[in-house]
C-alpha positions in Angstrom: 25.9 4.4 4.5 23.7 4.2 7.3 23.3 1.3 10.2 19.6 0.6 8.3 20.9 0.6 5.1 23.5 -1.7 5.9 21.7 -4.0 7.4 19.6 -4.0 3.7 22.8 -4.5 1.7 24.1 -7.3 4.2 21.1 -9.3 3.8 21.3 -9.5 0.3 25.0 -10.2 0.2 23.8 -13.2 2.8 20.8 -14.0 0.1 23.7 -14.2 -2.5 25.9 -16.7 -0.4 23.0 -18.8 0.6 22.0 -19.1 -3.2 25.6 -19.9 -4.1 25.2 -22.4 -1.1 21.9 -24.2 -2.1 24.1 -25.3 -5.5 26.7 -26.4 -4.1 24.9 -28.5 -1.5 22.8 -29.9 -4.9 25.7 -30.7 -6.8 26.8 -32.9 -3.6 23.2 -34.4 -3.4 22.9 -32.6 0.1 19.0 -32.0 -0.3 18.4 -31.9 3.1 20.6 -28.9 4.5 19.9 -27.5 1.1 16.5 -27.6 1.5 17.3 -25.3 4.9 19.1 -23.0 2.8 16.2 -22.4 0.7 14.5 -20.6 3.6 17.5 -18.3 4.7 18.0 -17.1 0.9 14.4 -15.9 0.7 14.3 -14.3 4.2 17.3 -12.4 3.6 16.2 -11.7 0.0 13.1 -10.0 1.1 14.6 -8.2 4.0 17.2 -7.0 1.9 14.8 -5.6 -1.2 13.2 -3.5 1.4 16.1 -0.8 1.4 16.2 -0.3 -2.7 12.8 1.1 -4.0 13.6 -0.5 -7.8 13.4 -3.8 -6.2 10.6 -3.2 -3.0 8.3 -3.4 -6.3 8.4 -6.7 -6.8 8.4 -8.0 -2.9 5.1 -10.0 -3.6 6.9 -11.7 -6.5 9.8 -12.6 -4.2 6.7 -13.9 -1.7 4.7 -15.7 -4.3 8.2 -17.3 -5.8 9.3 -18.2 -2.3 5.5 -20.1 -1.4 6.0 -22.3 -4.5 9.4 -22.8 -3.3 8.9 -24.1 0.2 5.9 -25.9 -0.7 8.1 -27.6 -3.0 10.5 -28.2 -0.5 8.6 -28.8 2.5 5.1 -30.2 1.4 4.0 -32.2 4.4 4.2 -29.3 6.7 2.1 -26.9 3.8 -1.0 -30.3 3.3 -1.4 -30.5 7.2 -1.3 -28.2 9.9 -2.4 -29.4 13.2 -4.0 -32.3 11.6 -6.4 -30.3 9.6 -6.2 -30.3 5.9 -5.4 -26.8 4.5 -7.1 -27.3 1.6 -10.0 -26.4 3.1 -8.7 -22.7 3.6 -9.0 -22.1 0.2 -12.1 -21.5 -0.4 -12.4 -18.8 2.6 -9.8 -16.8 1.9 -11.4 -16.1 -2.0 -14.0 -15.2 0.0 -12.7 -13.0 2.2 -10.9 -11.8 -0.9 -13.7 -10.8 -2.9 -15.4 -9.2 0.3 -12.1 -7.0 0.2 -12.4 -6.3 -3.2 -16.2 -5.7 -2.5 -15.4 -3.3 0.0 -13.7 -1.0 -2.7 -16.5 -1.2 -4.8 -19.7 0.9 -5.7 -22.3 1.7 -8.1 -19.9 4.1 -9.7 -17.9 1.3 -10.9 -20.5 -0.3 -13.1 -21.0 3.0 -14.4 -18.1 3.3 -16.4 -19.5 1.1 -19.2 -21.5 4.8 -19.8 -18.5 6.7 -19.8 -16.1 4.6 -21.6 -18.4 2.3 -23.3 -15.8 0.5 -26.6 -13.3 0.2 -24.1 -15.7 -1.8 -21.5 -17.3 -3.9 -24.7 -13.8 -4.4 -26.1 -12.6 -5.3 -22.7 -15.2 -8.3 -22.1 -15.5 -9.4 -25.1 -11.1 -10.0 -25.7 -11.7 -11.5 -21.7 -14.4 -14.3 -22.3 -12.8 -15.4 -26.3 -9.0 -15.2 -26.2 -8.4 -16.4 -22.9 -10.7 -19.5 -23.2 -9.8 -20.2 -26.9 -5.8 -19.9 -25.9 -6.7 -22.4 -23.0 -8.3 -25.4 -25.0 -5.7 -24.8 -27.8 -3.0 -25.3 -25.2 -4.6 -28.1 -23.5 -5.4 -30.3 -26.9 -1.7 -29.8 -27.9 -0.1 -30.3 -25.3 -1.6 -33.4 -24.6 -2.1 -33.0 -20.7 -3.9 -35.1 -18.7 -7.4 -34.7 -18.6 -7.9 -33.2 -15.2 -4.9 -30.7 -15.7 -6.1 -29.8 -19.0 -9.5 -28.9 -17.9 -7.4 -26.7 -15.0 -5.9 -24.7 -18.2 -9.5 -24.2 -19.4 -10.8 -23.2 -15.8 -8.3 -20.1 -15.8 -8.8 -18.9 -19.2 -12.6 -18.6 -18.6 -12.4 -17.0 -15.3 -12.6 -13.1 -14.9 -9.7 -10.8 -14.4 -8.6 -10.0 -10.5 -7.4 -7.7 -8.2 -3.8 -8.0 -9.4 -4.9 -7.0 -12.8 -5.9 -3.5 -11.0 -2.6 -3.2 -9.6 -0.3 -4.1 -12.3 -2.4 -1.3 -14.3 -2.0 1.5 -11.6 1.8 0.3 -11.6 1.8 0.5 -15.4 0.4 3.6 -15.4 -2.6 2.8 -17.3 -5.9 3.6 -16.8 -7.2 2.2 -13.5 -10.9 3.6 -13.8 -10.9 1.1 -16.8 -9.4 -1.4 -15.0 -11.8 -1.5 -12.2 -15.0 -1.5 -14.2 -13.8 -4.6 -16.5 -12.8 -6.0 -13.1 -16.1 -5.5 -12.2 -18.3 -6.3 -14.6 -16.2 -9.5 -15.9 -16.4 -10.9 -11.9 -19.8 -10.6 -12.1 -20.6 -12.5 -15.2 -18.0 -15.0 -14.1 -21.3 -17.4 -12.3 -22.8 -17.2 -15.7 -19.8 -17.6 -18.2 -17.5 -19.5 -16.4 -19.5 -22.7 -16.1 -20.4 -22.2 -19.6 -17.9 -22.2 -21.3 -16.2 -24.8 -19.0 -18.9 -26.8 -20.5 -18.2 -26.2 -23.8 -14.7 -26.5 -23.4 -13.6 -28.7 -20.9 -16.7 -31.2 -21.1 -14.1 -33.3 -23.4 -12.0 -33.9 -20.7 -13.9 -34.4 -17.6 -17.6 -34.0 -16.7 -18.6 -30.7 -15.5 -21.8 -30.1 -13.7 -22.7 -26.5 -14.9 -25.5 -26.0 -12.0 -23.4 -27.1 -9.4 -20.2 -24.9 -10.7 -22.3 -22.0 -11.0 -23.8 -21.9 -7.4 -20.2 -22.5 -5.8 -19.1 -19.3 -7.9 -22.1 -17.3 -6.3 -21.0 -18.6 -2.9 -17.3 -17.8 -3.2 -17.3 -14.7 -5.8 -20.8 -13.0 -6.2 -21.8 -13.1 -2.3 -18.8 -12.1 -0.7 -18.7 -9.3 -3.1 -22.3 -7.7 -2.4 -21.9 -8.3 1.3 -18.4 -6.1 1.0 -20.5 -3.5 -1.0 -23.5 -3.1 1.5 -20.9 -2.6 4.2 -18.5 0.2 2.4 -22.0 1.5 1.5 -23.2 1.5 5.7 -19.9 2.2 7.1 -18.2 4.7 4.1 -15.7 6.9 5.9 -15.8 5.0 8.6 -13.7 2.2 8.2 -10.5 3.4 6.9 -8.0 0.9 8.4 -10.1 -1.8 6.6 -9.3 -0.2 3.2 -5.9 -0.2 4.2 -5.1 -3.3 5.7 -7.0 -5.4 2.7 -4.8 -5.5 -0.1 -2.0 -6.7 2.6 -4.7 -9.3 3.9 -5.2 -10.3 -0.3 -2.0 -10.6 -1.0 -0.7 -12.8 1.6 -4.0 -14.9 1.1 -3.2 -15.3 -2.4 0.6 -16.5 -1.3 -1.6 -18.8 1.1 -4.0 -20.1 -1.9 -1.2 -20.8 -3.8 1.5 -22.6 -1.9 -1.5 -25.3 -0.8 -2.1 -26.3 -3.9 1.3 -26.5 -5.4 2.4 -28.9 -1.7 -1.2 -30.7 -3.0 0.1 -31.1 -6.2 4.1 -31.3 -5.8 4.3 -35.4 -7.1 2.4 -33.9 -10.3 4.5 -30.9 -10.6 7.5 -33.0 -10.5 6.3 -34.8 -13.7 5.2 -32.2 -15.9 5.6 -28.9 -14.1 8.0 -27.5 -16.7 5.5 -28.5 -19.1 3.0 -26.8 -17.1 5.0 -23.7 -16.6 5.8 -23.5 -20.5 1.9 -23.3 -21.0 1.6 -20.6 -18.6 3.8 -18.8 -20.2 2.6 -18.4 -23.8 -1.0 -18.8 -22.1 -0.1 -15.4 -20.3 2.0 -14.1 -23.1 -0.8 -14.5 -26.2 -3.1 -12.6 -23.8 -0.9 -9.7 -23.4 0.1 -9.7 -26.8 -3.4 -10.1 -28.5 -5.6 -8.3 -26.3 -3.1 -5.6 -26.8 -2.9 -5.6 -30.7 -6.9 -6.9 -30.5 -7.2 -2.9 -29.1 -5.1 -1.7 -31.2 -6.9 -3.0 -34.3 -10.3 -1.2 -33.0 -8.4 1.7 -32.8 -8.1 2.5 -29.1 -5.7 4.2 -27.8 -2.3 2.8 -26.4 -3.0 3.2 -22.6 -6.3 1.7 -23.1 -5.0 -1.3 -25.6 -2.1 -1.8 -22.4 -4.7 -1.6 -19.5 -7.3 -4.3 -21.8 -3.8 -6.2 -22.3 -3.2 -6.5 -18.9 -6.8 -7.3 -18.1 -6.6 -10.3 -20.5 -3.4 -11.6 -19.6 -4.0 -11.9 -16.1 -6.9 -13.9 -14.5 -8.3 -14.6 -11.4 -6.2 -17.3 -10.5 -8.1 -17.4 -6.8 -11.7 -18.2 -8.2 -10.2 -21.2 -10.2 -8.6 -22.4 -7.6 -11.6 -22.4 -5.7 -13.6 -23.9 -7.8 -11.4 -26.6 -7.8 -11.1 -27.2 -4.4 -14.9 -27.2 -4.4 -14.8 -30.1 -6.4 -12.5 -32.1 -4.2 -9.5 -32.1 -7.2 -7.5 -28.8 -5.9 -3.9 -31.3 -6.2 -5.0 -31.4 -10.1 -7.9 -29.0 -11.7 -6.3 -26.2 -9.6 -2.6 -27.4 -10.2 -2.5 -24.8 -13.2 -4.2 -21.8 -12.2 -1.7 -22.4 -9.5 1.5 -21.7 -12.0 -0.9 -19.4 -13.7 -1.2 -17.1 -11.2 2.4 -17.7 -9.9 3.8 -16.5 -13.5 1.6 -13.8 -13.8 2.8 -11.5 -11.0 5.9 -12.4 -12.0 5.5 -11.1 -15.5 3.2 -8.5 -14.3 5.5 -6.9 -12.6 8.1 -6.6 -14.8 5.0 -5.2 -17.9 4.2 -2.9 -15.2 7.8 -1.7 -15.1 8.6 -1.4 -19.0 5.1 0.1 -19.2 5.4 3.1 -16.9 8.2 4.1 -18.0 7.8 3.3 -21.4 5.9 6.9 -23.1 2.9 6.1 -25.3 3.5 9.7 -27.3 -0.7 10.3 -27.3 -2.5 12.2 -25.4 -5.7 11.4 -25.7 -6.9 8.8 -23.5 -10.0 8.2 -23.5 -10.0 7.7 -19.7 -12.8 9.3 -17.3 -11.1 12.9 -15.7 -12.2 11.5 -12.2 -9.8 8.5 -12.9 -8.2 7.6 -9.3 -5.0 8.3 -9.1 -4.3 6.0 -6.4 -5.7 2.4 -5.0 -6.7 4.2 -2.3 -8.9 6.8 -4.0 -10.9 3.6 -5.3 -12.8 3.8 -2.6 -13.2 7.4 -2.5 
């Protein structure tokens, strides 16, 4: 065993012992060196996964699970930093998101509908019914509070995300399918979400459709264009941008979400297993009906799994934008902060069963100038 690979196994042996240390330290009602321990598990949990490639997979997990953790555990220094309140980053980094995701984009993608037209209809359709119709269900039996349960109906009627378009690549599905839904569900999103927030969540609190609407087109729909015009001007010559962006997304989603969980900690204390228990049959019923939901229009597996996983997971960003927009990020956005939390987890481990799980067809319906990487998106 070499020095490097040594130093990988070490830090997880160290993770280990600090885990074992945390409970011990709770069991004595030592919170406060506890609480210390929580940081040195997840820095040598994440140092170690990087020297086993099984586990380097699911490094964002580890960094999504360890943001809910700290903000749980440290709040004050997550709601303040230099005296300014971080909930105001929120809506910036979607933005700079989406101008990412923008930036991968081109007319190519909205062209897809031509070439694999059921699976595009099929795909928008399953996004903008089962999601929304699984979030009011949940939210009226549940019995939540009215701005929480209005949260649950804000993520089921936003689009699917970038993550959905990497679970699929890591699941082996088909990314060219992937991409388009992406695209085309992100940009109905200033028309559908509002809508059907108003249908939906209008019972619980009162949503100003207009207003909704124009924040989406500020945070979603401009960002995105103004990444399109410049992959279109500077194509080929901007390579480091395509390659430092999903690192710059990904820790900007870990951002997003450990705000609003420190904004919303004294409500996650009181019903956050409640909340998590809705996230995960909310995230589970999309897999499992958008999935069959292909199934029954006879499409074919890897296109019922890449619809599946466009269903099941939603752009958890945009919610919690909007409801940072609206001043109630600690409560509208409390859920599609667990939302989006579950959803790489259980993302990653579909993606796993899923590529290596064989479909036994061979006739996917996918274009023959799928990508074949994230990188050849923007190709």
């Amino acid at each position: 065993m070499n020095k490097k690979q040594t130093l990988f196994s070490s830090s997880l042996v160290l993770a280990g012992i600090s885990l074992i240390g945390i409970a011990v330290l709770l069991l004595k009602d030592n919170q406060e060196v506890a609480s210390l321990l929580v940081l040195s598990f997840f820095a040598f949990l994440l140092i170690g996964m990087q020297g086993y490639d099984k586990l380097k997979g699911f490094s964002f997990t580890v960094w999504v699970i360890a943001a809910v953790a700290i903000s749980m555990t440290f709040p004050d220094y997550i709601t303040e930093v230099a005296g300014y309140n971080t909930e105001g980053f929120i809506v910036p980094l979607i933005q700079l998101i989406m101008f990412g995701m923008g930036t991968t984009m081109g007319i190519r993608d909205f062209q897809g509908v031509l070439k694999m037209p059921k699976g595009v209809i099929v795909g928008l359709v399953s996004q903008f019914t089962i999601m929304p119709i699984l979030a009011i269900s949940l939210a009226i039996l549940m019995e939540f509070p009215p701005e929480i349960a209005a949260g649950i109906v804000l993520i089921g009627s936003s689009p699917s995300g970038v993550s959905s378009n990497i679970i699929t690549f890591l699941a082996k599905g088909n990314l060219a399918l992937s991409i388009t839904l992406t695209a085309f569900t992100t940009i109905l999103a200033p028309f559908l979400t509002p809508l059907l927030m108003k249908l939906l969540a209008g019972q619980f609190i009162p949503i100003d459709s207009f207003q909704m609407m124009v924040s989406i087109i500020k945070m979603i729909f401009v960002p995105i264009i103004a990444g399109m015009v410049f992959n279109k001007i500077f194509k080929g010559r901007a390579g480091w941008l395509h390659i430092a962006m999903p690192f710059i997304a990904m820790a900007a989603n870990v951002v997003i979400i450990a705000v609003i969980v420190a904004a919303g900690r004294d409500s996650l204390l009181e019903i956050g297993l409640l909340l998590l228990l809705a996230a995960i049959i909310h995230n589970a019923s999309g897999y499992v009906l958008g999935y069959w939901g292909c199934r029954l229009f006879k499409m074919n597996k890897v296109d019922s799994r890449t619809i599946a996983i466009e269903v099941g997971m939603q752009n958890g960003g945009m919610a919690a934008g909007i409801a940072s927009e609206l001043g109630k990020a600690a409560t509208l956005g409390l859920f599609p902060a667990i939302f989006g939390t579950w959803m790489d987890i259980s993302g990653s481990f579909l993606a796993n069963w899923w590529r290596t799980a064989p479909t036994g067809e061979d006739d996917a319906s996918e274009p023959t100038d799928r990508p074949q990487s994230l990188k050849d998106i923007e190709k």
